[in-house]
N, C-alpha and C positions, 0 to 999 in steps of 0.2 A: 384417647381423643376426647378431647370434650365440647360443649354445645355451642361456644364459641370459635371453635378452632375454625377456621378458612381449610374448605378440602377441594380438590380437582377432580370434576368428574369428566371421565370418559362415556361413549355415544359409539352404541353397538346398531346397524341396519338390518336387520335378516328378514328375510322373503317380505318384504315392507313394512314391518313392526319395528318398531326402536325399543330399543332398554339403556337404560344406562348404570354405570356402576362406579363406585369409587377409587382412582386410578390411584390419587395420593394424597399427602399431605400437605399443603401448602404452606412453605417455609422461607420464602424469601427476604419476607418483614423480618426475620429474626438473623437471617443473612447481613443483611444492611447494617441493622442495628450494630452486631461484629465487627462488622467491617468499617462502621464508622468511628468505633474506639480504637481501631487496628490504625486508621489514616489521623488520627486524634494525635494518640499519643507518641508515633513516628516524627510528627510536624509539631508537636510542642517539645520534645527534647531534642529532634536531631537539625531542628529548623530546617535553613534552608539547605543544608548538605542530607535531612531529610525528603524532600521536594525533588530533589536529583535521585533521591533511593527511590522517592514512588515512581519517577518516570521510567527509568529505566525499568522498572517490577510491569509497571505498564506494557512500555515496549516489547517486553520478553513474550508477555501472557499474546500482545500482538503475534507477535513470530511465530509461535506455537500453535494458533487457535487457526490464522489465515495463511501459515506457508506452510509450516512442518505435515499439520492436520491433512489439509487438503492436498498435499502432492502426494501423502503416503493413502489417500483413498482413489488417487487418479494413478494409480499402480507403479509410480516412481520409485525407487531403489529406496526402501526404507532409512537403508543404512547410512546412504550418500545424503539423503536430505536431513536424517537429525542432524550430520556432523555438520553439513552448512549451516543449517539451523543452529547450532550451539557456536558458531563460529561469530553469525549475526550477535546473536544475543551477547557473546562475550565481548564481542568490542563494543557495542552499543551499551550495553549495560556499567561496563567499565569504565570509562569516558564518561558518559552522563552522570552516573554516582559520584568519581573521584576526579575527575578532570581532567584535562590535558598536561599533565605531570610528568618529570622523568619516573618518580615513583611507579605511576597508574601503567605507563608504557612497559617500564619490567616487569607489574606485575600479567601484564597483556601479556608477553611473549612466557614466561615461563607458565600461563593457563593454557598458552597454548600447544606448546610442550609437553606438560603432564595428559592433558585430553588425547594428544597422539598417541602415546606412551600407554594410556586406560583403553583407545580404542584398541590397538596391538592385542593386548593381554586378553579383553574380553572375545574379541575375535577367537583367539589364540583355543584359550581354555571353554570357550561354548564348542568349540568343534571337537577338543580331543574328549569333553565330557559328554558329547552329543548331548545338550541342550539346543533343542528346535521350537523354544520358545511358547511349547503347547502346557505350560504348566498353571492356567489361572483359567477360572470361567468366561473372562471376557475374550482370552483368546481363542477358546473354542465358538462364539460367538462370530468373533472377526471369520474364523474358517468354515462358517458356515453360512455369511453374508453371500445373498443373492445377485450373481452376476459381478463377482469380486473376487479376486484370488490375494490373499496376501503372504507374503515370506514376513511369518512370524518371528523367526531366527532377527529378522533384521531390525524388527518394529523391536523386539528386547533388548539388542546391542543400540538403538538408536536411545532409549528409556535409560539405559544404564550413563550413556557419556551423558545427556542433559540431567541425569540428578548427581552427574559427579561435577559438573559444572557449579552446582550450587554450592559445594563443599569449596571446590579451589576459588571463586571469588574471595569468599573472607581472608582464608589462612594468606594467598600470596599478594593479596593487599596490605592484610595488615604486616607480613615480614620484608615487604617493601617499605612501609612505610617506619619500621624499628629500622631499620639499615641508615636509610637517609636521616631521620632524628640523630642514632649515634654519630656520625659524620657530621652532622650540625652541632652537637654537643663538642667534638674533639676534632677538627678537621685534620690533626696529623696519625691518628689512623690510619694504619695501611690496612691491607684486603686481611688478611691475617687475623688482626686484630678485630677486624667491622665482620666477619663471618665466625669467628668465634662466638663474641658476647651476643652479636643476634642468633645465634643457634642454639644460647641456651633460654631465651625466649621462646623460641621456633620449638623448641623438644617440648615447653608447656601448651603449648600450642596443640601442639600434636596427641600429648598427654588427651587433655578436654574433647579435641572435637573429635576422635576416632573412638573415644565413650560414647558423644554426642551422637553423630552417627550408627552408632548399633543400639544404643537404645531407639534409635529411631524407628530403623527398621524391627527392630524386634514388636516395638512398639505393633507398627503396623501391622505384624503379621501375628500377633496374639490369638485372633480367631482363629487362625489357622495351626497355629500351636496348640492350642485349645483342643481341639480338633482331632491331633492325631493323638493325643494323651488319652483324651477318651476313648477311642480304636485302637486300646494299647497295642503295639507290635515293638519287633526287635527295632534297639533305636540306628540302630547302621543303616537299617530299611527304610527309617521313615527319614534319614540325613539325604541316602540315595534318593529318592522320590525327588524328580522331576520340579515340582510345585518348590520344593523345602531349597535345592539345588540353585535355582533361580535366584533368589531370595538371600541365599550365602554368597554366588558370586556377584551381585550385586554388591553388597556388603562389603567383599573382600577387594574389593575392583577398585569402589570409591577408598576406601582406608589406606590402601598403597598407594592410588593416588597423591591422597593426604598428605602425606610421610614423603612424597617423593617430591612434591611440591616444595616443603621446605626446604630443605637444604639447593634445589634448584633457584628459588627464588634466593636465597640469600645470597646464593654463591653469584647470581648475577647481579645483583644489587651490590652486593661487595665489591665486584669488576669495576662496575661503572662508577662506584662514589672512588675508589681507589684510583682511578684512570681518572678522574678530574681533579685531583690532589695534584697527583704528579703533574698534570697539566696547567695547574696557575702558574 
Protein backbone atom coordinates (compact mmCIF):
# COMPACT_ATOMS: atom_id res chain seq x y z
CA UNK A 1 0.00 0.00 0.00
CA UNK A 2 1.22 3.24 -0.57
CA UNK A 3 0.57 7.00 0.53
CA UNK A 4 -1.56 7.59 -2.27
CA UNK A 5 -3.58 4.66 -2.29
CA UNK A 6 -7.67 5.41 -1.40
CA UNK A 7 -8.40 2.82 1.65
CA UNK A 8 -12.00 2.01 3.27
CA UNK A 9 -12.22 2.27 6.70
CA UNK A 10 -14.44 0.50 9.03
CA UNK A 11 -16.18 2.11 12.45
CA UNK A 12 -16.15 -0.14 15.58
CA UNK A 13 -18.75 1.19 18.80
CA UNK A 14 -17.90 -0.54 22.05
CA UNK A 15 -19.28 0.58 25.43
CA UNK A 16 -19.26 4.27 23.80
CA UNK A 17 -15.68 4.67 22.33
CA UNK A 18 -15.30 4.34 18.64
CA UNK A 19 -12.04 3.00 16.88
CA UNK A 20 -11.76 2.59 13.66
CA UNK A 21 -9.65 0.39 11.50
CA UNK A 22 -8.62 -0.43 7.91
CA UNK A 23 -11.43 -2.69 6.27
CA UNK A 24 -9.70 -2.56 2.63
CA UNK A 25 -8.30 -1.38 -0.25
CA UNK A 26 -10.20 0.75 -2.44
CA UNK A 27 -10.12 -0.54 -5.93
CA UNK A 28 -12.80 0.48 -8.12
CA UNK A 29 -10.99 3.36 -10.16
CA UNK A 30 -8.79 0.68 -11.44
CA UNK A 31 -12.14 -1.59 -11.95
CA UNK A 32 -13.55 0.91 -14.44
CA UNK A 33 -10.41 1.72 -16.02
CA UNK A 34 -10.54 -2.46 -17.06
CA UNK A 35 -13.51 -2.39 -17.80
CA UNK A 36 -13.60 0.43 -19.95
CA UNK A 37 -10.85 -1.09 -22.49
CA UNK A 38 -12.96 -4.44 -22.09
CA UNK A 39 -16.34 -2.18 -23.60
CA UNK A 40 -13.58 -0.20 -25.90
CA UNK A 41 -12.26 -2.74 -27.83
CA UNK A 42 -15.57 -5.10 -27.91
CA UNK A 43 -17.26 -1.91 -29.67
CA UNK A 44 -14.58 -1.02 -31.97
CA UNK A 45 -14.04 -4.47 -33.46
CA UNK A 46 -17.22 -6.19 -33.10
CA UNK A 47 -19.27 -2.90 -33.65
CA UNK A 48 -22.61 -3.14 -33.71
CA UNK A 49 -23.07 -7.10 -33.31
CA UNK A 50 -20.68 -5.95 -30.50
CA UNK A 51 -23.50 -3.61 -28.73
CA UNK A 52 -25.87 -6.68 -28.91
CA UNK A 53 -22.85 -9.00 -27.03
CA UNK A 54 -22.77 -6.11 -24.20
CA UNK A 55 -26.50 -6.16 -23.86
CA UNK A 56 -27.13 -9.34 -23.55
CA UNK A 57 -23.59 -9.70 -20.96
CA UNK A 58 -25.73 -6.89 -19.34
CA UNK A 59 -28.95 -8.63 -19.20
CA UNK A 60 -27.33 -11.97 -17.99
CA UNK A 61 -25.26 -10.10 -14.98
CA UNK A 62 -29.30 -8.65 -14.43
CA UNK A 63 -30.81 -12.22 -14.19
CA UNK A 64 -28.18 -13.42 -11.81
CA UNK A 65 -27.54 -10.45 -9.36
CA UNK A 66 -31.79 -9.62 -9.19
CA UNK A 67 -33.53 -13.09 -9.76
CA UNK A 68 -31.19 -16.13 -9.33
CA UNK A 69 -29.32 -14.12 -6.19
CA UNK A 70 -32.34 -13.26 -4.38
CA UNK A 71 -34.69 -16.23 -4.80
CA UNK A 72 -31.83 -18.64 -3.71
CA UNK A 73 -31.42 -16.23 -0.41
CA UNK A 74 -35.57 -16.27 -0.03
CA UNK A 75 -34.97 -20.14 0.49
CA UNK A 76 -36.32 -21.19 -3.22
CA UNK A 77 -35.25 -24.54 -4.64
CA UNK A 78 -31.62 -23.54 -5.62
CA UNK A 79 -31.65 -25.95 -8.35
CA UNK A 80 -35.13 -25.03 -9.89
CA UNK A 81 -34.04 -21.32 -9.99
CA UNK A 82 -30.45 -21.53 -11.67
CA UNK A 83 -32.16 -23.77 -14.33
CA UNK A 84 -34.86 -20.99 -14.91
CA UNK A 85 -32.34 -18.52 -14.49
CA UNK A 86 -29.90 -20.09 -17.25
CA UNK A 87 -33.01 -20.63 -19.39
CA UNK A 88 -33.81 -16.72 -19.12
CA UNK A 89 -30.29 -15.71 -19.90
CA UNK A 90 -30.14 -18.28 -22.85
CA UNK A 91 -32.85 -16.99 -24.80
CA UNK A 92 -32.29 -13.52 -24.04
CA UNK A 93 -28.81 -13.57 -24.36
CA UNK A 94 -29.07 -15.51 -27.73
CA UNK A 95 -31.44 -13.36 -29.62
CA UNK A 96 -29.92 -10.09 -28.57
CA UNK A 97 -26.29 -11.21 -29.57
CA UNK A 98 -27.13 -13.08 -32.82
CA UNK A 99 -30.74 -12.20 -33.74
CA UNK A 100 -33.81 -13.68 -34.66
CA UNK A 101 -32.27 -16.17 -37.20
CA UNK A 102 -33.00 -19.77 -38.21
CA UNK A 103 -29.38 -20.10 -37.32
CA UNK A 104 -29.49 -18.35 -33.50
CA UNK A 105 -33.12 -20.56 -33.13
CA UNK A 106 -31.10 -23.96 -33.57
CA UNK A 107 -28.62 -22.89 -31.90
CA UNK A 108 -31.37 -22.07 -28.85
CA UNK A 109 -32.83 -25.49 -28.95
CA UNK A 110 -29.67 -27.65 -29.07
CA UNK A 111 -28.35 -25.15 -25.64
CA UNK A 112 -31.14 -26.17 -24.50
CA UNK A 113 -30.71 -29.68 -24.87
CA UNK A 114 -27.24 -30.05 -23.89
CA UNK A 115 -28.00 -27.87 -20.41
CA UNK A 116 -30.87 -30.77 -19.84
CA UNK A 117 -28.45 -33.49 -20.78
CA UNK A 118 -25.47 -31.43 -18.02
CA UNK A 119 -28.19 -30.97 -15.50
CA UNK A 120 -29.08 -35.01 -15.65
CA UNK A 121 -25.48 -36.04 -15.37
CA UNK A 122 -24.56 -33.56 -12.64
CA UNK A 123 -27.57 -34.45 -10.65
CA UNK A 124 -26.67 -37.92 -11.42
CA UNK A 125 -22.86 -38.21 -10.54
CA UNK A 126 -23.00 -35.38 -7.12
CA UNK A 127 -25.38 -37.95 -5.63
CA UNK A 128 -23.72 -41.29 -6.33
CA UNK A 129 -20.17 -39.33 -5.33
CA UNK A 130 -22.03 -37.82 -2.45
CA UNK A 131 -20.91 -34.40 -3.19
CA UNK A 132 -23.25 -32.03 -0.84
CA UNK A 133 -21.49 -29.09 -2.02
CA UNK A 134 -19.67 -28.25 1.35
CA UNK A 135 -16.29 -28.19 -0.29
CA UNK A 136 -15.11 -24.13 -0.52
CA UNK A 137 -15.08 -21.59 2.32
CA UNK A 138 -17.80 -19.63 1.01
CA UNK A 139 -19.90 -22.56 1.43
CA UNK A 140 -19.42 -23.09 4.84
CA UNK A 141 -20.24 -19.46 5.17
CA UNK A 142 -23.54 -19.69 3.43
CA UNK A 143 -24.17 -22.88 6.25
CA UNK A 144 -23.62 -20.77 8.83
CA UNK A 145 -25.60 -17.62 7.78
CA UNK A 146 -27.87 -16.42 10.54
CA UNK A 147 -31.48 -17.40 10.14
CA UNK A 148 -30.97 -19.03 6.71
CA UNK A 149 -30.83 -22.64 5.77
CA UNK A 150 -29.41 -23.34 2.35
CA UNK A 151 -29.13 -26.89 0.17
CA UNK A 152 -25.77 -26.30 -0.76
CA UNK A 153 -25.89 -29.54 -3.01
CA UNK A 154 -28.32 -27.41 -5.17
CA UNK A 155 -26.66 -23.85 -5.06
CA UNK A 156 -23.40 -26.24 -6.80
CA UNK A 157 -25.60 -27.98 -9.45
CA UNK A 158 -27.22 -24.46 -10.02
CA UNK A 159 -23.13 -23.01 -10.44
CA UNK A 160 -22.32 -25.87 -12.65
CA UNK A 161 -25.36 -25.55 -15.47
CA UNK A 162 -24.78 -21.51 -15.56
CA UNK A 163 -20.89 -21.85 -16.25
CA UNK A 164 -21.75 -24.57 -18.72
CA UNK A 165 -24.06 -22.15 -20.30
CA UNK A 166 -21.21 -19.99 -21.13
CA UNK A 167 -19.26 -22.86 -22.88
CA UNK A 168 -22.36 -23.80 -25.23
CA UNK A 169 -23.19 -20.24 -26.27
CA UNK A 170 -20.07 -19.94 -28.45
CA UNK A 171 -19.57 -23.64 -29.84
CA UNK A 172 -23.40 -24.11 -30.92
CA UNK A 173 -23.57 -20.70 -32.37
CA UNK A 174 -20.78 -20.88 -34.12
CA UNK A 175 -21.66 -24.78 -35.61
CA UNK A 176 -24.84 -23.28 -36.55
CA UNK A 177 -23.67 -20.72 -38.13
CA UNK A 178 -20.74 -23.22 -40.28
CA UNK A 179 -23.94 -25.31 -41.36
CA UNK A 180 -25.88 -22.53 -42.82
CA UNK A 181 -22.59 -20.77 -44.61
CA UNK A 182 -21.95 -24.36 -46.20
CA UNK A 183 -25.57 -24.52 -47.44
CA UNK A 184 -25.11 -21.12 -48.77
CA UNK A 185 -21.91 -21.90 -50.41
CA UNK A 186 -23.47 -25.27 -52.31
CA UNK A 187 -27.22 -25.42 -51.72
CA UNK A 188 -27.46 -29.03 -53.36
CA UNK A 189 -25.93 -30.52 -50.10
CA UNK A 190 -27.89 -32.92 -48.49
CA UNK A 191 -27.74 -33.54 -44.55
CA UNK A 192 -24.84 -36.06 -45.23
CA UNK A 193 -22.86 -34.01 -46.89
CA UNK A 194 -23.69 -30.38 -44.51
CA UNK A 195 -22.89 -32.68 -41.13
CA UNK A 196 -19.99 -34.13 -42.40
CA UNK A 197 -17.79 -31.10 -43.46
CA UNK A 198 -19.37 -29.16 -40.45
CA UNK A 199 -18.20 -31.79 -38.01
CA UNK A 200 -14.84 -31.55 -39.14
CA UNK A 201 -14.81 -27.92 -37.97
CA UNK A 202 -17.09 -28.98 -34.89
CA UNK A 203 -14.08 -31.65 -33.72
CA UNK A 204 -11.61 -28.29 -33.88
CA UNK A 205 -13.93 -26.73 -32.17
CA UNK A 206 -13.94 -29.03 -29.71
CA UNK A 207 -10.23 -29.73 -29.93
CA UNK A 208 -9.63 -25.57 -28.33
CA UNK A 209 -12.40 -25.03 -26.12
CA UNK A 210 -12.29 -28.31 -23.91
CA UNK A 211 -8.27 -27.14 -23.49
CA UNK A 212 -9.94 -23.68 -22.95
CA UNK A 213 -12.02 -24.83 -20.40
CA UNK A 214 -9.52 -26.80 -18.23
CA UNK A 215 -7.01 -24.42 -18.20
CA UNK A 216 -9.53 -22.35 -16.94
CA UNK A 217 -10.63 -24.01 -14.35
CA UNK A 218 -7.31 -25.18 -13.38
CA UNK A 219 -6.49 -21.80 -13.81
CA UNK A 220 -8.68 -20.96 -11.03
CA UNK A 221 -8.13 -23.37 -8.72
CA UNK A 222 -4.20 -23.00 -8.70
CA UNK A 223 -4.30 -21.80 -4.89
CA UNK A 224 -5.74 -24.54 -4.06
CA UNK A 225 -3.55 -26.89 -5.96
CA UNK A 226 -0.92 -24.98 -4.56
CA UNK A 227 -2.06 -25.96 -1.39
CA UNK A 228 -2.30 -29.48 -1.15
CA UNK A 229 1.16 -29.90 -2.91
CA UNK A 230 2.45 -28.27 -0.06
CA UNK A 231 0.59 -30.72 2.67
CA UNK A 232 1.95 -33.32 0.53
CA UNK A 233 -0.36 -36.48 0.88
CA UNK A 234 -1.26 -39.65 -1.19
CA UNK A 235 -2.53 -38.11 -4.54
CA UNK A 236 -5.77 -40.42 -4.78
CA UNK A 237 -6.61 -38.64 -1.32
CA UNK A 238 -6.16 -35.34 -2.12
CA UNK A 239 -8.28 -36.32 -6.00
CA UNK A 240 -10.94 -37.77 -3.44
CA UNK A 241 -11.24 -34.60 -1.30
CA UNK A 242 -14.45 -33.11 -1.55
CA UNK A 243 -12.99 -29.42 -2.45
CA UNK A 244 -10.68 -31.17 -5.51
CA UNK A 245 -14.04 -33.34 -6.44
CA UNK A 246 -16.22 -30.37 -7.07
CA UNK A 247 -13.88 -28.64 -9.07
CA UNK A 248 -13.33 -32.03 -11.55
CA UNK A 249 -17.03 -32.51 -11.93
CA UNK A 250 -17.44 -29.22 -12.85
CA UNK A 251 -14.75 -29.71 -15.40
CA UNK A 252 -15.91 -32.93 -16.57
CA UNK A 253 -19.65 -31.84 -16.73
CA UNK A 254 -19.04 -28.67 -18.84
CA UNK A 255 -16.35 -30.58 -21.52
CA UNK A 256 -19.08 -33.33 -22.22
CA UNK A 257 -21.39 -30.83 -22.56
CA UNK A 258 -19.07 -29.39 -25.14
CA UNK A 259 -18.46 -32.41 -27.28
CA UNK A 260 -22.16 -33.20 -27.04
CA UNK A 261 -23.13 -29.98 -28.24
CA UNK A 262 -21.45 -30.41 -31.33
CA UNK A 263 -22.55 -32.98 -33.23
CA UNK A 264 -26.08 -32.04 -31.61
CA UNK A 265 -26.05 -28.85 -33.03
CA UNK A 266 -24.90 -29.89 -36.46
CA UNK A 267 -27.02 -32.71 -36.83
CA UNK A 268 -29.93 -30.24 -36.28
CA UNK A 269 -28.76 -27.61 -38.44
CA UNK A 270 -28.02 -30.14 -41.03
CA UNK A 271 -32.08 -31.36 -40.60
CA UNK A 272 -33.24 -28.03 -41.08
CA UNK A 273 -30.84 -26.63 -44.16
CA UNK A 274 -31.51 -30.26 -45.71
CA UNK A 275 -35.36 -29.97 -45.18
CA UNK A 276 -35.34 -26.67 -46.99
CA UNK A 277 -33.55 -27.98 -50.10
CA UNK A 278 -35.73 -30.51 -50.51
CA UNK A 279 -38.54 -27.93 -50.01
CA UNK A 280 -37.82 -25.34 -52.89
Amino acid sequence: MEKSDKIIVGKNVFDGEESYYLNDIYRLNSLWILLGIFIFLVLVLARWAGVRSLIGLLISFVVIIWFIVPRIIDGQNALMVGFVGTLVIATVSLFVAHGFRSRTVIAFVSTLITIFIALLMSMFFTNIMHIFGLGSEEALFLQSAEGKIFNLQGILLAGIIIGTLGVLDDITTAQAAVVEELHNANQTFNFRELFTRASSVGREHIISLTNTLILAYTGASLPLLLLFKLYEGPVWLVLNSEIIMEEIVRMLVGSIALVLAVPLTTGLAAWYYNKRRINK
